[in-house]
C-alpha positions in Angstrom: 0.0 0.0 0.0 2.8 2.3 0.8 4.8 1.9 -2.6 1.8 2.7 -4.5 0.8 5.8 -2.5 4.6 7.0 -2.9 4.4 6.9 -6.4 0.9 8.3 -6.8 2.4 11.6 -4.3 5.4 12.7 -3.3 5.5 14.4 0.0 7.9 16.0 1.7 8.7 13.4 4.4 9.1 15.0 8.9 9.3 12.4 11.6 7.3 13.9 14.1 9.5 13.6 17.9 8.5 14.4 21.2 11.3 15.7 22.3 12.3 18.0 19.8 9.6 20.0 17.9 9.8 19.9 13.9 10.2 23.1 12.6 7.6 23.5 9.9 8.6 24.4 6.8 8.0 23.8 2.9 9.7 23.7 0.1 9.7 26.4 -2.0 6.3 27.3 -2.9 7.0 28.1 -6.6 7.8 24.0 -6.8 4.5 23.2 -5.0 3.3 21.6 -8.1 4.5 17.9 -6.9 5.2 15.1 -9.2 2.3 12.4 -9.5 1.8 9.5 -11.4 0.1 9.8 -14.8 -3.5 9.6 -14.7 -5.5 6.6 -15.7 -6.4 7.0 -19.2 -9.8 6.4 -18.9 -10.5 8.0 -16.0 -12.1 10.7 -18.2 -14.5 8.1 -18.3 -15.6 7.2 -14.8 -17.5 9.5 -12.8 -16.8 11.7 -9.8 -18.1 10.3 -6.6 -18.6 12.4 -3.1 -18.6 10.8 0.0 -20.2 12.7 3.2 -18.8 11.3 6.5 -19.8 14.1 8.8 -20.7 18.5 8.7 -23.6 17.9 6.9 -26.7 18.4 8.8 -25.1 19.2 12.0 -22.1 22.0 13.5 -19.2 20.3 13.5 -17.1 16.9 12.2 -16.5 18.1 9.0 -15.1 15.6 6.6 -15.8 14.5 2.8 -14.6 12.5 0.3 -13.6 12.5 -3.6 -13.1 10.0 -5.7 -12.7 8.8 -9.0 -11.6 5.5 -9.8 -8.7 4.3 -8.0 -8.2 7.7 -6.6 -9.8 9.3 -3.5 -9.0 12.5 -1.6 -10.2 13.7 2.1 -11.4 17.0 2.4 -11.0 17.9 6.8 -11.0 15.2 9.0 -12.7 16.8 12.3 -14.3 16.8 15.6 -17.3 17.8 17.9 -16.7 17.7 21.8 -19.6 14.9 23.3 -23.3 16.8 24.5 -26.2 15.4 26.7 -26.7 12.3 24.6 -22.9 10.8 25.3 -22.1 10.9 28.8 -18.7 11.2 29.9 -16.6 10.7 26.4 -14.0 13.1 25.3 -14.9 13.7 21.6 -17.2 12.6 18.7 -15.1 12.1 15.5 -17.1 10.7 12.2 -17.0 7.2 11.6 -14.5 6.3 8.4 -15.6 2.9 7.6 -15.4 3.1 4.1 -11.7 4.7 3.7 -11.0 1.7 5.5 -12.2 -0.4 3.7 -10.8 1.6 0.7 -7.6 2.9 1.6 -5.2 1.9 -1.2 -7.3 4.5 -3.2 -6.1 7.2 -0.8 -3.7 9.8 -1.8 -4.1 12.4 0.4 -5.8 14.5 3.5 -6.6 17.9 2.8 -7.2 20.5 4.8 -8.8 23.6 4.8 -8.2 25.4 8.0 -6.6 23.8 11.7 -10.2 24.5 13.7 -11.0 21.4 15.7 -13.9 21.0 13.6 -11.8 20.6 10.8 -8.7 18.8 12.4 -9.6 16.9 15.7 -10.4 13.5 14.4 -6.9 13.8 12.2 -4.6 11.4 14.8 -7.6 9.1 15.0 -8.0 8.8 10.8 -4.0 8.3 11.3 -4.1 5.5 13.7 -6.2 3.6 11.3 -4.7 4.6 7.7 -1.2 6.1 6.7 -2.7 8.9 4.3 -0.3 12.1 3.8 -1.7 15.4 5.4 -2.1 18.4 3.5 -2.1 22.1 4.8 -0.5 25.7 5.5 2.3 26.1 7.8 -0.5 27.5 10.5 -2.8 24.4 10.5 0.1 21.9 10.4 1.4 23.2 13.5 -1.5 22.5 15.4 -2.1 19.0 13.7 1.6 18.3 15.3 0.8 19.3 18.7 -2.2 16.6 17.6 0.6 14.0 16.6 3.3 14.4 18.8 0.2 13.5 22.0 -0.8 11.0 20.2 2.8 9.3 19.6 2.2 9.2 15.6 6.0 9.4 14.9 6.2 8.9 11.3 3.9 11.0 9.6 4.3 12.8 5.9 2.9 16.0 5.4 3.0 18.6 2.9 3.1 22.5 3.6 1.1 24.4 1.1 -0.1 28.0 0.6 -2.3 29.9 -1.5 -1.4 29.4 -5.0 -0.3 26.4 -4.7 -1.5 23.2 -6.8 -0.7 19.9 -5.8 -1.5 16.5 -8.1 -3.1 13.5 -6.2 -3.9 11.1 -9.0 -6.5 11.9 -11.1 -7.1 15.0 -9.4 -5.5 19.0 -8.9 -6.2 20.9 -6.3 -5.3 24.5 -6.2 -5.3 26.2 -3.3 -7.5 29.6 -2.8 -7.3 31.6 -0.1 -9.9 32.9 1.8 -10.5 34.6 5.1 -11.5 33.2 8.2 -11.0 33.3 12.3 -7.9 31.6 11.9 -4.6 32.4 10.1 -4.2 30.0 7.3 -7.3 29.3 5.9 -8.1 28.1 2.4 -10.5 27.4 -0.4 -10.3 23.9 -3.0 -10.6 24.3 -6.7 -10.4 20.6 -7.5 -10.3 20.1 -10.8 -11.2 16.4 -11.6 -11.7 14.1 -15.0 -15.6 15.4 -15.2 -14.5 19.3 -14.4 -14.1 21.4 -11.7 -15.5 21.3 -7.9 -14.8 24.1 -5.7 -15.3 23.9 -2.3 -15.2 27.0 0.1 -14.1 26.1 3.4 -14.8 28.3 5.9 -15.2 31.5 5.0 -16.0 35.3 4.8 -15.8 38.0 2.6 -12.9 40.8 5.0 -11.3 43.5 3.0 -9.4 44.6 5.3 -8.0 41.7 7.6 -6.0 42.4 10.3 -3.1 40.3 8.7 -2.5 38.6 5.5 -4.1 38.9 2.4 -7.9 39.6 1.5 -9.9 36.7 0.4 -9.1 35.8 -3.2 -11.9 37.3 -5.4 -9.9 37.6 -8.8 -9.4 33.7 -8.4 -12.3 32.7 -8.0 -14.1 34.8 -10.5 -11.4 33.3 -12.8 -12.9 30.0 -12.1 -16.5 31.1 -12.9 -15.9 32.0 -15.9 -13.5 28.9 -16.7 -16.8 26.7 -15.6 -17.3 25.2 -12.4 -19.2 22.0 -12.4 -19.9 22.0 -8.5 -19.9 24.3 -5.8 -19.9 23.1 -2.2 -20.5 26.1 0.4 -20.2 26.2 4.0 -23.9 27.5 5.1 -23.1 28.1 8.7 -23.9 31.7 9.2 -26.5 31.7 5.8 -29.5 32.9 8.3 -27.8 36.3 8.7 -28.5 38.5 6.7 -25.8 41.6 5.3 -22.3 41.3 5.3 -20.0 39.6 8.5 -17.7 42.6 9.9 -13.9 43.2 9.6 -12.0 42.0 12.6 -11.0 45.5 12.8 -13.9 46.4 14.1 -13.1 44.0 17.5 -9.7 45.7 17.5 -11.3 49.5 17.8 -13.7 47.9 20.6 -10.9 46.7 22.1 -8.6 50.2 21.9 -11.7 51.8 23.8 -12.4 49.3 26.3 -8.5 49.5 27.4 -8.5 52.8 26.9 -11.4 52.7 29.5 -10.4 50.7 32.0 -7.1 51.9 32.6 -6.7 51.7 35.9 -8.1 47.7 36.3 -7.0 44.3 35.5 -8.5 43.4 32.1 -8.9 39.6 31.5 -9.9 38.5 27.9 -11.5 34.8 27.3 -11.2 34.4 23.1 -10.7 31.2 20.6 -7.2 30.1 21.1 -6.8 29.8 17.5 -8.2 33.4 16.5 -4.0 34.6 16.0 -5.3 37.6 14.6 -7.7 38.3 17.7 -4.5 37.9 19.7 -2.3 39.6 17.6 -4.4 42.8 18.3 -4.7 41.9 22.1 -0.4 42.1 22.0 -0.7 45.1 19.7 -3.0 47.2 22.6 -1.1 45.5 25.7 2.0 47.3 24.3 0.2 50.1 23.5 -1.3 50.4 27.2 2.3 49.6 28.4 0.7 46.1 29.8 2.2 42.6 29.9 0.2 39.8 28.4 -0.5 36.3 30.6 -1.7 33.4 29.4 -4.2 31.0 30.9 -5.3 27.3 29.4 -3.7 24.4 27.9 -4.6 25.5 24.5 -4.1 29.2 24.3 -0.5 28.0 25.4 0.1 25.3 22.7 -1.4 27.9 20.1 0.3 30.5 21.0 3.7 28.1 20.3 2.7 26.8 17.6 1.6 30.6 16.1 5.2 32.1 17.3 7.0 28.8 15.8 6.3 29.6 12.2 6.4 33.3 12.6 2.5 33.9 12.7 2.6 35.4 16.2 5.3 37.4 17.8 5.0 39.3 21.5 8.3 39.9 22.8 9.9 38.4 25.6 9.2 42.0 27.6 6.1 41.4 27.2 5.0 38.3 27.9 4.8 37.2 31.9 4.1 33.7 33.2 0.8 33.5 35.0 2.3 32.4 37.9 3.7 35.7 38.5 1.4 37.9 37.9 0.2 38.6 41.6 3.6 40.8 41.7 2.2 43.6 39.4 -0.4 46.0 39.5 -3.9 45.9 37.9 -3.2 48.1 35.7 -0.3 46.3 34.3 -1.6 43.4 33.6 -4.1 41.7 30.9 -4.7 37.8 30.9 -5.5 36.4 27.7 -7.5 33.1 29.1 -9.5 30.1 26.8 -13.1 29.5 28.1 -14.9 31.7 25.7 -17.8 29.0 25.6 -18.1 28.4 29.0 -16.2 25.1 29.0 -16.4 23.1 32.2 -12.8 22.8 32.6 -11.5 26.0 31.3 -9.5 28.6 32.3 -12.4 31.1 32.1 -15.0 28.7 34.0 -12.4 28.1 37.0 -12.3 31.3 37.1 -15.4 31.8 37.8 -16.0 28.9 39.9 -13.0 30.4 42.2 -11.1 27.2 41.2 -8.4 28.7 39.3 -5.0 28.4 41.4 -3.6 31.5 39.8 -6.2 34.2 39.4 -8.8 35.2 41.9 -11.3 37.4 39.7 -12.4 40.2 42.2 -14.0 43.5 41.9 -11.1 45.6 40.2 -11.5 42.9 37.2 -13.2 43.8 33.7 -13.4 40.4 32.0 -14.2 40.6 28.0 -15.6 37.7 26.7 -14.2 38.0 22.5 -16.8 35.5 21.6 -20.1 34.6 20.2 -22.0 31.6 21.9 -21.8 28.3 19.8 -25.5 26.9 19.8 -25.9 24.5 22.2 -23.0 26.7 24.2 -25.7 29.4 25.8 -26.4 28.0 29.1 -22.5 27.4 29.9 -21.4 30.7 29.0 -24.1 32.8 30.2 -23.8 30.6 33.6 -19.9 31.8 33.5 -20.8 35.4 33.4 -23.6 35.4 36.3 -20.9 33.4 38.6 -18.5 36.7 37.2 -20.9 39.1 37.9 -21.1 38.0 41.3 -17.4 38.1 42.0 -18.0 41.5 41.7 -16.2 41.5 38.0 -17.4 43.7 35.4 -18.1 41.4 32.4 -18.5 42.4 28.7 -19.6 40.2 26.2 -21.1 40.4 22.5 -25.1 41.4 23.6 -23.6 44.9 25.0 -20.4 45.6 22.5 -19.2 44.5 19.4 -16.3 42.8 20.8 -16.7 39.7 18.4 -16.9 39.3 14.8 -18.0 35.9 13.0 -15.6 34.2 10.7 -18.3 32.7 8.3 -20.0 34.9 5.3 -23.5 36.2 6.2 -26.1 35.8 3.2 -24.7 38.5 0.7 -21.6 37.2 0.7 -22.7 33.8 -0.2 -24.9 35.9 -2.9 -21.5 37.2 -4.2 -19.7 33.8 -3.9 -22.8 32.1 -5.8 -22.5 34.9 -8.7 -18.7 35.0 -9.1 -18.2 31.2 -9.5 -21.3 30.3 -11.5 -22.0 26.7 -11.1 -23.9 24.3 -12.7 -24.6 22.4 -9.8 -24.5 23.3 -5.8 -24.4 21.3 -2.5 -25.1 23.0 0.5 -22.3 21.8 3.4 -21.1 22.7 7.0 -24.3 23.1 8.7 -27.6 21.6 10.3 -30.2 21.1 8.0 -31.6 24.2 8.7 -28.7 26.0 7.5 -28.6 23.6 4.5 -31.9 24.3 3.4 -32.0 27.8 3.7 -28.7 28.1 1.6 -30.1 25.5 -0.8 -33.3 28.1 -1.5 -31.1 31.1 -1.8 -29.3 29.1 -4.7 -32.7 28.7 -6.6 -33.4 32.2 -5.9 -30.1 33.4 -7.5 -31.7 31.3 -10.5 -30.5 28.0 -9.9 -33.2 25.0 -10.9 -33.5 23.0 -7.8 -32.7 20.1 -9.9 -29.6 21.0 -9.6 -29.3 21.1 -6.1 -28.7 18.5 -3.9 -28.9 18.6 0.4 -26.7 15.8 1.7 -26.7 13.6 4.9 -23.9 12.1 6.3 -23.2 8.9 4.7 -24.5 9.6 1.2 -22.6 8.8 -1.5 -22.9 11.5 -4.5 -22.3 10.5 -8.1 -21.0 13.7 -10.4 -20.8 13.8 -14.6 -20.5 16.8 -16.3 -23.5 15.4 -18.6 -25.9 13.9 -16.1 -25.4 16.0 -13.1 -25.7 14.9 -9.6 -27.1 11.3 -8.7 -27.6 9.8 -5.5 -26.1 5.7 -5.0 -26.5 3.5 -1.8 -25.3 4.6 1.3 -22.4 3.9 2.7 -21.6 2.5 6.5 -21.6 6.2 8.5 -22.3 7.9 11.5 -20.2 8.7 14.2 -17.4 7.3 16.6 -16.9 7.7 20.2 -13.4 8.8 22.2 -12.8 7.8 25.5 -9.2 8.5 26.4 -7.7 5.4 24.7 -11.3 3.5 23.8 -12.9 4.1 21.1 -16.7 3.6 20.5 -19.0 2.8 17.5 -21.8 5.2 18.2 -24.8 2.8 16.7 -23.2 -0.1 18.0 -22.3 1.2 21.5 -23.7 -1.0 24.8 -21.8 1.6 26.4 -23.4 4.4 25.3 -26.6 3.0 25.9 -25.5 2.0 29.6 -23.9 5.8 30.4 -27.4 7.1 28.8 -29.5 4.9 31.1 -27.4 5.6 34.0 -27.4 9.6 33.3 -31.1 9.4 33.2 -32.7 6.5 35.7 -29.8 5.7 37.8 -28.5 2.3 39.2 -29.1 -0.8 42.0 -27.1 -3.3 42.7 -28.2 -6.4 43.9 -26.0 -8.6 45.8 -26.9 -12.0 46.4 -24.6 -15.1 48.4 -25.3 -18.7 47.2 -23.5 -21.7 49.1 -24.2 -24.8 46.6 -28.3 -25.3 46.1 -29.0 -22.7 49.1 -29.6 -18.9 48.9 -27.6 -18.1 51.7 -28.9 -14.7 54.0 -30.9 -11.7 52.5 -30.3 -9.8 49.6 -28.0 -6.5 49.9 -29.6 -3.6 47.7 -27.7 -0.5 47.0 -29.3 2.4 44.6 -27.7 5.7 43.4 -29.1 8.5 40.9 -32.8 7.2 41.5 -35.2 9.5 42.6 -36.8 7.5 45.3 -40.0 7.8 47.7 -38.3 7.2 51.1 -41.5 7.4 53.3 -42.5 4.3 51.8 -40.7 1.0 52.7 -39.3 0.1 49.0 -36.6 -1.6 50.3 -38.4 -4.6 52.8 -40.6 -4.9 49.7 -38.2 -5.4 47.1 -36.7 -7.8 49.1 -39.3 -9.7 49.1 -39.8 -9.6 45.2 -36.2 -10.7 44.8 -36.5 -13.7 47.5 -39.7 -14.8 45.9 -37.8 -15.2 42.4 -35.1 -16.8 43.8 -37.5 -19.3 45.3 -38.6 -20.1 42.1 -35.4 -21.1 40.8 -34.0 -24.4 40.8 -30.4 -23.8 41.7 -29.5 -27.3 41.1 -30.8 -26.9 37.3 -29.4 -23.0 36.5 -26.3 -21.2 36.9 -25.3 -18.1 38.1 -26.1 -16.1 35.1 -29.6 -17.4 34.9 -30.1 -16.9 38.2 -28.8 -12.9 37.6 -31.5 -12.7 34.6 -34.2 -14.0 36.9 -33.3 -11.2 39.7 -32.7 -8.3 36.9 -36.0 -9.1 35.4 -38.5 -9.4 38.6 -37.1 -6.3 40.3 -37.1 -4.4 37.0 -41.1 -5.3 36.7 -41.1 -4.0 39.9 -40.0 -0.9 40.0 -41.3 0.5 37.0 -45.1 -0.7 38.3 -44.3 1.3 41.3 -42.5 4.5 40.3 -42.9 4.1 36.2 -38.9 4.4 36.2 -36.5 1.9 34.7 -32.9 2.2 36.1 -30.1 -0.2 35.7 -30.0 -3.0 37.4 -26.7 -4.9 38.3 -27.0 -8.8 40.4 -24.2 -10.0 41.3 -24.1 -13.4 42.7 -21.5 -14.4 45.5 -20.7 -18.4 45.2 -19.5 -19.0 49.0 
């Protein structure tokens, strides 16, 4: 499998150490254009099929696949942290079944941007197929802070940047760039045997970013009116209506509110990965003759990986360890803290919760929250400023300034994307269906037939030809997979979901019964916890009684232990549901003496 990838792409080859930290760097971009194998001469022929593995019809996940033939490339391979519905697991990443099962045809991952929706499931596609990784110098960075805690040693990677091409088989992709709320971000023009798909990435429309380059426009009209078969656009932001603001507008907020609170300690809770957010943050500490902190595990490995490949600089005058930050003034001092989304483990929620060994947040604080809620998010964040707000902290957050600014295009800019590039045909991506839907409509009212349209789910398989459009095959094995430290989980599959939900919601008895040959020896021991339970009324002498009843209806000489478990699960399980309409889980164990 190896040889043949090696001659379908040659990579630029880092063995990733834990010791010593790889400098990222690429060959000369001019040379990007890599050497591949010819393409198959009838690939022409066969048509282009897309494979949906996750960011379709929910936030988050994001991964797809192209192929054609004997040739498949992976566009993200990401993450979602675990909700309501999966108790106690660290992340969701999709499930990748089929590249499995097909992973000679693999030539590549590409990525678009290094958000964990976009890169946290890449160690855990790696662990399972030896695939080279594609990105910018930014987004590799943070995939080998991925790679180096996950011991993946040997690992080839590519660094591109906008401009670039690279061949992977049958296909060229040429990268685009675009602007997002992370350095590094790009755009796909794939260009395959049936014609050209382009697929946006995250994106907005900023004409004047706060670093780097505006988002390509000349490109990409180029494209439209070169012909592009397929468009697939991130819809995440598509219910807004207007335009999404410059992240200069967060850095005048900013200006003011230091400006303002000149004589208090200013703590700001933002994305780790928003560089340019933090750039500006540096940029107005130095300004306000301040020294910068840093609080959370990932702000920290960000930061390094940002100042590694020059994307971040704040100089060593500047930058104070948190630990000794109760040796300056107030007014001194500004900690740049993750917890933006009111995550329980945070730097921002320990705050809060007055857990946080280092900072105490008192009255003389003015904590700025640089964030917008993620849905689902609300109730954590806006819990973390109430517990501020009693601390005696002032707290701003978006609802009072304009302290934030989205990094996904509002509905005219998809307008403008949908007009410059022209495609025949469109698929909706990167949203719930919602979001799908309503960017689907604005297609068809930019005067696109909805025949041409197509809203995916996650595990459809998409068949694309320049003559007879977009065609839907069988589904392919899909859903979603389940971390737990080093376990891993099939979602559908899971008896341990299923246990973690039933315990989360009905709680638990254990039943402990001691056998000595035929005999039941002594009365049963029952222990409950997480079950809401009448205590005036004498459950337990009753339930006793249900269980010694069924054991005296067992022949002991006959069963075994584990029939003898089923028979006690089942009769107190009847039971307490008749009397409190509840159906925990119930654990016998059975003590041969």
């Amino acid at each position: 499998m190896e040889n043949n990838r090696n001659k379908a792409f040659k990579v630029e080859t880092r063995t990733q150490s834990r010791t010593k930290k790889p400098k990222m760097e690429s060959k000369p971009h001019a040379k990007a254009h890599t050497a591949k194998s010819k393409p198959e001469k009838t690939a022409k022929n066969k048509p282009v099929k897309i494979i949906f593995l996750g960011g379709v019809g929910e936030i988050g996940k994001n991964m797809a696949a192209i192929e054609c033939g004997n040739d498949i490339i992976i566009i993200d391979a990401g993450a979602i942290f675990p909700t309501e519905e999966t108790p106690g697991f660290d992340l969701v990443v999709p499930d990748i079944t089929y590249l499995i099962e097909n992973h000679k045809k693999i030539r590549a991952l590409i990525l678009t941007h290094g958000h964990e929706d976009h890169i946290g499931g890449v160690p855990y596609l790696l662990k399972e197929i030896s695939v080279p990784v594609i990105g910018t110098e930014f987004t590799l960075a943070l995939v080998d802070h991925k790679l180096r805690e996950h011991r993946l040693n040997d690992v080839k990677t590519q660094v591109v940047k906008a401009g670039d091409t690279v061949r992977l088989g049958c296909f060229t992709v040429r990268c685009i760039n675009v602007n997002h709320s992370i350095a590094g971000a790009l755009a796909f023009a794939i260009q395959t045997p049936q014609g050209t798909i382009f697929h946006s990435g995250d994106f907005k429309i900023d004409l004047t970013p706060v670093a780097g380059e505006p988002i390509d426009l000349k490109t990409i009209a180029e494209l439209g009116t070169e012909g592009v078969l397929l468009y697939m656009g991130e819809s995440t932001n598509i219910e807004r209506a207007g335009f999404t603001m410059s992240e200069t507008v967060v850095g005048d907020t900013l200006d003011r509110l230091f400006a303002e609170n000149s004589r208090r300690r200013i703590i700001i809770a933002t994305f780790a990965s928003n560089v340019h957010r933090l750039r500006q943050i540096v940029d107005l500490a130095i300004k306000y003759r301040r020294r910068v902190a840093l609080s959370g595990r990932s702000m920290l490995n960000v930061v390094d990986a940002a100042e590694r490949i020059g994307e971040l600089k704040i100089p060593d005058d500047v930058l104070v360890d948190i630990s000794k930050i109760k040796n300056l003034r107030d007014s001194e001092i500004v900690i740049v803290s993750t917890g933006s989304q009111g995550e329980p483990m945070s730097a921002l929620t320990r705050m809060s919760n007055g857990d946080n060994q280092s900072i105490s947040v008192g009255e003389n604080d003015t904590v700025i929250i640089s964030a917008s809620p993620i849905p689902g998010n609300e109730k954590l964040i806006y819990r973390v400023i109430d517990n501020l707000y009693r601390k005696g902290a002032n707290v701003v957050y978006e609802s009072i300034e304009k302290i934030h600014v989205s990094g996904h295009a509002c509905s005219e800019e998809h307008k403008l994307m949908h007009r410059l590039l022209k495609p025949k045909y469109f698929i909706p991506v990167h949203g719930e269906y919602r979001h799908l839907r309503k960017h689907a409509k604005l297609a068809e009212e930019l005067g696109m037939p909805s025949s041409r349209i197509l809203i995916p789910d996650i595990g459809n398989r998409i068949e694309l030809t320049s003559g007879g459009g977009l065609r839907r095959l069988e589904d392919i094995p899909s859903g979603a997979r389940l971390i737990d430290g080093e376990g891993i989980e099939d979602e559908k599959a899971s008896a341990v979901i299923e246990d973690r939900r039933q315990l989360s919601a009905e709680g638990l008895f254990i039943v402990s019964v001691a056998v000595s040959g035929s005999v039941v020896v002594g009365e049963p021991a029952i222990n409950s916890r997480g079950f809401v339970f009448d205590f005036h009324r004498d459950y337990n002498k009753e339930m006793r009684e249900v269980i010694n009843r069924a054991i005296a209806g067992f022949d002991l000489y006959r069963g075994n232990t584990d029939e003898l478990k089923k028979t006690i699960k089942r009769a107190l399980k009847n039971y307490l549901y008749k009397k409190t309409k509840q159906s925990p889980m119930i654990v016998p164990v059975v003590v041969e003496l």
